[in-house]
C-alpha positions as CSV (number, residue, x, y, z in Angstrom):
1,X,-4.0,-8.3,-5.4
2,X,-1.9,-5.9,-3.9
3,X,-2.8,-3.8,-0.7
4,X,-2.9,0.4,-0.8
5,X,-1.9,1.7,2.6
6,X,-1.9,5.2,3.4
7,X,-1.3,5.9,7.1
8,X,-1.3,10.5,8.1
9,X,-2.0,11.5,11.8
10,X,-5.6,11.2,11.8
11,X,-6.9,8.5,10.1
12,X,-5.6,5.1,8.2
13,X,-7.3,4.4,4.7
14,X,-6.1,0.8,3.2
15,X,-7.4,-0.3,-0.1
16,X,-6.9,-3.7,-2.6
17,X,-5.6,-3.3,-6.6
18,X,-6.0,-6.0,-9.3
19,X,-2.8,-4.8,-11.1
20,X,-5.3,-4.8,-14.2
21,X,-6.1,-0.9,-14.0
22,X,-5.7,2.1,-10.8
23,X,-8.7,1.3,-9.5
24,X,-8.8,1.0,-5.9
25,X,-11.2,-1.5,-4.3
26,X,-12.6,-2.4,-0.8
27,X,-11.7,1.3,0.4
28,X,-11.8,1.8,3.8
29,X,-11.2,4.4,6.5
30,X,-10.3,4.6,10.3
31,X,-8.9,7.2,12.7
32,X,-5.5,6.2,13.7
33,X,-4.9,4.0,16.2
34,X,-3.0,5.9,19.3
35,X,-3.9,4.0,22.2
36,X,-2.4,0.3,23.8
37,X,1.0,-0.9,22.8
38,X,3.2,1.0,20.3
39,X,2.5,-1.6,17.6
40,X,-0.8,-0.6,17.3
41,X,-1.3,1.4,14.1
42,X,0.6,-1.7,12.3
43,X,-1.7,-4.5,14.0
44,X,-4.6,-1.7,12.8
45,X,-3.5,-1.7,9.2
46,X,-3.0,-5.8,9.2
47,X,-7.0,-6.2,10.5
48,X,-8.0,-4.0,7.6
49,X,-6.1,-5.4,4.9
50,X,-8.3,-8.5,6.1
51,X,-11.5,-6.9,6.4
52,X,-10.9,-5.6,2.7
53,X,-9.7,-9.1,1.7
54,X,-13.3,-10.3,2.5
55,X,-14.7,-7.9,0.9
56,X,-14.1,-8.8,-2.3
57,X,-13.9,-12.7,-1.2
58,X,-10.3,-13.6,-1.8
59,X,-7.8,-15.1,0.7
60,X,-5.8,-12.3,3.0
61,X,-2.8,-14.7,2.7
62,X,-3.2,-14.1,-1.2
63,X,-2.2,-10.3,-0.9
64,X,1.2,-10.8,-1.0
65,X,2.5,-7.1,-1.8
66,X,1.8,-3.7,-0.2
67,X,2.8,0.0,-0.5
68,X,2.8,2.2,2.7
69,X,2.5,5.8,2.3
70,X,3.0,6.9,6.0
71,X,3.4,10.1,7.8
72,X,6.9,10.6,9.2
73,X,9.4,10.9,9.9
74,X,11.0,8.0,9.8
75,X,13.4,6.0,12.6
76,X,15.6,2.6,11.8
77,X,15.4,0.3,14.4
78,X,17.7,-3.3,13.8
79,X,17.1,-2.0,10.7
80,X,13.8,-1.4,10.2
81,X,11.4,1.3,10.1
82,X,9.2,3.3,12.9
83,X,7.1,5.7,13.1
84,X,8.5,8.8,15.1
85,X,5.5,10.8,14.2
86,X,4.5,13.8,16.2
87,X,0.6,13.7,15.2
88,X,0.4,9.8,16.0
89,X,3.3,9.7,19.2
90,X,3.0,11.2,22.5
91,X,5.9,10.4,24.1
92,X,8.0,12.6,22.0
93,X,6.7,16.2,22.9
94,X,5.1,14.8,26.3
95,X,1.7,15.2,27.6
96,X,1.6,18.8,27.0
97,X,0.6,17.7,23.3
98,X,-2.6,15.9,24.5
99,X,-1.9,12.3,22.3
100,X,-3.0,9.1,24.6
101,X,-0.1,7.4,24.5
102,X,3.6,7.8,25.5
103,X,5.4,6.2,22.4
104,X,8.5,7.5,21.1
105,X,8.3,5.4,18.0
106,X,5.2,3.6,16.4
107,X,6.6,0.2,15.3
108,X,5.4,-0.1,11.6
109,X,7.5,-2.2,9.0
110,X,8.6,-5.1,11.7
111,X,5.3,-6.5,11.8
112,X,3.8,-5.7,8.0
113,X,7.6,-7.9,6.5
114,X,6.3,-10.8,8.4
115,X,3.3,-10.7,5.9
116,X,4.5,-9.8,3.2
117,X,6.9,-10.7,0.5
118,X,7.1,-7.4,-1.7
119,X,6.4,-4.3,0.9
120,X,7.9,-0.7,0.2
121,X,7.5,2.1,2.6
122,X,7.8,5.7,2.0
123,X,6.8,9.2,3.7
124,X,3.5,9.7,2.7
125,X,4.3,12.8,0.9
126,X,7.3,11.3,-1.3
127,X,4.3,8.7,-2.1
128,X,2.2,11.3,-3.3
129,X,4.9,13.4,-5.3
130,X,5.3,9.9,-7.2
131,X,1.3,9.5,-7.6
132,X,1.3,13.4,-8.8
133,X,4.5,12.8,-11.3
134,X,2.5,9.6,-12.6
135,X,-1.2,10.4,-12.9
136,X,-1.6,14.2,-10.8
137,X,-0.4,17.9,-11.6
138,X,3.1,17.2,-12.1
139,X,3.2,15.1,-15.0
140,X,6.5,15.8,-16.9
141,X,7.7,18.2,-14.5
142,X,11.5,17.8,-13.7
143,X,11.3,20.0,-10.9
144,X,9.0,19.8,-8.5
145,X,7.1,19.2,-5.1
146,X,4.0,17.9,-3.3
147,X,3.2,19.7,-0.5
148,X,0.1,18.7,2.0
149,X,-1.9,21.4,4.2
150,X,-3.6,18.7,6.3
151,X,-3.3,17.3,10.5
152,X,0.3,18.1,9.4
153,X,2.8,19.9,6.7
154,X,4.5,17.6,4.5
155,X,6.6,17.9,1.3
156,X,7.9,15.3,-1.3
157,X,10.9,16.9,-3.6
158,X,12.2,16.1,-7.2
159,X,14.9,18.2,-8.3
160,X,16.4,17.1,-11.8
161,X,13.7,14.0,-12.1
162,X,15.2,12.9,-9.0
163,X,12.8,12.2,-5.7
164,X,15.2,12.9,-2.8
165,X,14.8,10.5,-0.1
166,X,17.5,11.3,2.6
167,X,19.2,8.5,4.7
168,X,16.1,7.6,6.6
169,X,13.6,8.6,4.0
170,X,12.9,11.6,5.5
171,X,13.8,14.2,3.3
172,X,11.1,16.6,2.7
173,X,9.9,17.5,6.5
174,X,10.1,21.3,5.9
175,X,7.0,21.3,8.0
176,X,9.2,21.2,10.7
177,X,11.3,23.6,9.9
178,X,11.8,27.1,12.5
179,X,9.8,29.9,11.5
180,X,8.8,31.7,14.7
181,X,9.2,31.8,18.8
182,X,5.5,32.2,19.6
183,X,4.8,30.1,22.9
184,X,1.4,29.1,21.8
185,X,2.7,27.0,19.1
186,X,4.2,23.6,20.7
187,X,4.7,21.1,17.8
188,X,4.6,17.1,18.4
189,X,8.0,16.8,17.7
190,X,9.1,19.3,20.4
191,X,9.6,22.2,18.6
192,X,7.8,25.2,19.7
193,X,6.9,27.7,16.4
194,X,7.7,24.9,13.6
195,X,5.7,25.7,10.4
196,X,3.3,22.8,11.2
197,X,3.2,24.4,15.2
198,X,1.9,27.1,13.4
199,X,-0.8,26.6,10.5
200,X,-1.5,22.9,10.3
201,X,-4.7,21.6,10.9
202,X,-4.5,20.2,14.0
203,X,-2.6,23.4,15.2
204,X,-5.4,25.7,14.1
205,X,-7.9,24.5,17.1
206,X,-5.0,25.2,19.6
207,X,-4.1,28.8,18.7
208,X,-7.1,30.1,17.8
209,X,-9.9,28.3,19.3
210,X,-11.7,27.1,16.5
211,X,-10.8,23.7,14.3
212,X,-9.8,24.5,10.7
213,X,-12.6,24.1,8.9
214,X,-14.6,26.6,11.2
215,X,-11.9,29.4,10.9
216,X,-12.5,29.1,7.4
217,X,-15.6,28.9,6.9
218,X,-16.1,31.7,9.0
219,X,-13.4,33.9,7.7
220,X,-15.5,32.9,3.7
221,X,-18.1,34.5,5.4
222,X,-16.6,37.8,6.0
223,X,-15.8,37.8,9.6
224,X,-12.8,40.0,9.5
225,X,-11.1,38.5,12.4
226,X,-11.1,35.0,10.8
227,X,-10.0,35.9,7.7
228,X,-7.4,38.1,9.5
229,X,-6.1,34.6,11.1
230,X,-6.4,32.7,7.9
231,X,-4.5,35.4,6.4
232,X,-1.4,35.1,8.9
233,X,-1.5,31.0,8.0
234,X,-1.2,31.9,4.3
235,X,1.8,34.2,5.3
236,X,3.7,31.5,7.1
237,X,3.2,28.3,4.8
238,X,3.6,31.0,2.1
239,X,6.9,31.9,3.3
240,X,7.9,28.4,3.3
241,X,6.7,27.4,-0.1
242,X,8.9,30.5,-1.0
243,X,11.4,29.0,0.8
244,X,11.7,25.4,-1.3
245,X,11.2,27.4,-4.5
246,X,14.3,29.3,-4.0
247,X,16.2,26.7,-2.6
248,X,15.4,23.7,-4.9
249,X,14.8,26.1,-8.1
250,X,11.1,24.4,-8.4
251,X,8.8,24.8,-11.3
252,X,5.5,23.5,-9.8
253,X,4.1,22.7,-6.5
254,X,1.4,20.3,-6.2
255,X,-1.0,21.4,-2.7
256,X,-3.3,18.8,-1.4
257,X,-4.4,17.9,2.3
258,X,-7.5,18.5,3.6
259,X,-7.6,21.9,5.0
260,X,-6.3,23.3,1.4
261,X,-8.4,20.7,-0.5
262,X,-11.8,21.7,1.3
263,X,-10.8,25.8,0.8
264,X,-8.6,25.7,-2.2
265,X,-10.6,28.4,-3.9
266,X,-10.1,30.9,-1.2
267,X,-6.1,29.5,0.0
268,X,-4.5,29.4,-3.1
269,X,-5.1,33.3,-4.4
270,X,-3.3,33.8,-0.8
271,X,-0.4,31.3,-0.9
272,X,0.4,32.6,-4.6
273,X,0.8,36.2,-3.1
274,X,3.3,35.2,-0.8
275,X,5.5,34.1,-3.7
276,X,4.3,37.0,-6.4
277,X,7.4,39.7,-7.4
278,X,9.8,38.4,-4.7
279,X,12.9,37.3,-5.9
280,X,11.1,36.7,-9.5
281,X,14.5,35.6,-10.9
282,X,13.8,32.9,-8.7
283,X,9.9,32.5,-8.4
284,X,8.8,33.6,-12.1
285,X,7.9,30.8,-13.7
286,X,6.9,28.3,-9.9
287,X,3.4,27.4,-10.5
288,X,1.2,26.5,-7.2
289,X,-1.4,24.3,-8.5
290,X,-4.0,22.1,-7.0
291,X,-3.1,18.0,-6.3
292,X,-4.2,16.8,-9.7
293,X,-5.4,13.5,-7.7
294,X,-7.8,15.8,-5.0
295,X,-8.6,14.4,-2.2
296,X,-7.7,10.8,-3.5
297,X,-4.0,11.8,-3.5
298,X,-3.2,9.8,-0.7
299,X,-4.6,6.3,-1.7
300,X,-3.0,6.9,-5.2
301,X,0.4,8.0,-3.1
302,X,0.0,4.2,-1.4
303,X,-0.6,2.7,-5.1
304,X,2.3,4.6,-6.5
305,X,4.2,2.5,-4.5
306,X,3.5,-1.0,-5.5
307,X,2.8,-0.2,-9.1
């Protein structure tokens, strides 16, 4: 048995694998832990692990491996990996970002090596570019990237069949990249009109007074202001996914995450405009396809890993 980990901003999902086939057993889901000491979220991943473990009636000293697909980015700490993750720590925007803790770093891999023997650790969305590439959307696709609309934007690159990690792992956080000065858009990691400041799900609530899924639904429904809003969070993620495609020369993106999964039908038409006739020496021939995984792209991103 080997334990599936997937750890984003708003909830941990751990699941068990045979190694026999990619079926996941003993699922289960929690919101992230954000409260107590900053070893939390690790200490909340090694009590689920267990709790799967019985479950299915085997040992929890037997599960010997794990893969972590985790939200980033990444810090090394005497050489091992934290968590500086704007959606999960408080301390590094302050209390003007509303989290329930003051963390800078969420200590992660520290505690998870003492468990196990075979553990590997990736950004979550490098995790999911490698489930996509193996069983998803981007099956033999030299050039390519997962991107997730979710509590957060994240991106896993391949450029030449290569997955680019970075020196910490933490190549891919375009989410965080500048796009705008508007003051209602305060990122987690300090950064005030970031992409994900700006259209993620958890920023959605802030600037507009509705969560994600209402604006949508509502703006489905033909409220013209809605869709108005939606619109302008097409234009901006839109503009960045125009932005990897020309810089990376990309063939396909893969778009998961909850808010796109739930509305892809009504986002992707949008995001696609933003990329139609510019610079088609560039963009002519980029697909934007849906996460051939769904909604289950994350636990397959964890399973990738241990594979």
């Amino acid at each position: 048995m080997r334990a599936c980990i997937d750890i984003g901003g708003t909830k941990v999902a751990v699941s068990l694998n045979d190694g026999s086939s990619h079926e996941l057993l003993a699922r289960r889901s929690e919101p992230t832990a954000k409260t107590g000491s900053n070893d939390a979220v690790a200490r909340q991943v090694l009590r689920m692990v267990d709790a799967a473990c019985a479950e299915v009636g085997i040992a929890p000293e037997t599960v010997r491996s794990a893969g972590v697909a985790s939200c980033g980015p990444f810090v090394l700490v005497a050489g091992r990996i934290e968590l500086a993750t704007p959606n999960i720590c408080g301390g590094i925007a302050g209390p003007e970002r509303g989290l329930p803790n003051d963390w800078r770093t969420a200590v992660l891999e520290a505690p998870l090596a003492q468990r196990f023997d075979r553990l590997r650790i990736e950004n979550d969305c490098i995790g999911a570019l490698e489930a996509e590439r193996r069983w998803g959307a981007l099956q033999g696709v030299a050039d390519c990237a997962y991107v997730t609309w979710s509590t957060g934007i994240g991106t896993g690159l391949c450029v030449d069949g290569r997955v680019l990690r970075g020196k910490n792992g933490n190549a891919g956080h375009a989410g965080h990249s500048f796009v705008s000065d508007n003051d209602d858009a305060l990122c987690g990691c300090g950064n005030i009109g970031d992409v994900e400041a700006l259209v993620a799900g958890n920023a959605v609530a802030r600037r507009f007074g509705a969560d994600a899924a209402t604006l949508l639904q509502r703006a489905q429904a033909g409220d013209a202001a809605c869709a108005a809003q939606v619109d302008e969070l097409c234009r901006v993620l839109g503009r960045a996914l125009y932005n990897l495609v020309v810089t990376l020369d990309l063939q396909r993106i893969s778009l998961g995450g909850s808010v796109f999964c739930n509305n892809r039908d009504y986002l992707l038409p949008r995001l696609r405009a933003q990329l139609a006739g510019r610079l088609p020496a560039l963009t002519d021939g980029c697909e934007l396809v849906p996460a051939g995984l769904q909604e289950r792209v994350g636990d397959y991103a964890a399973l990738a890993l241990v594979d």
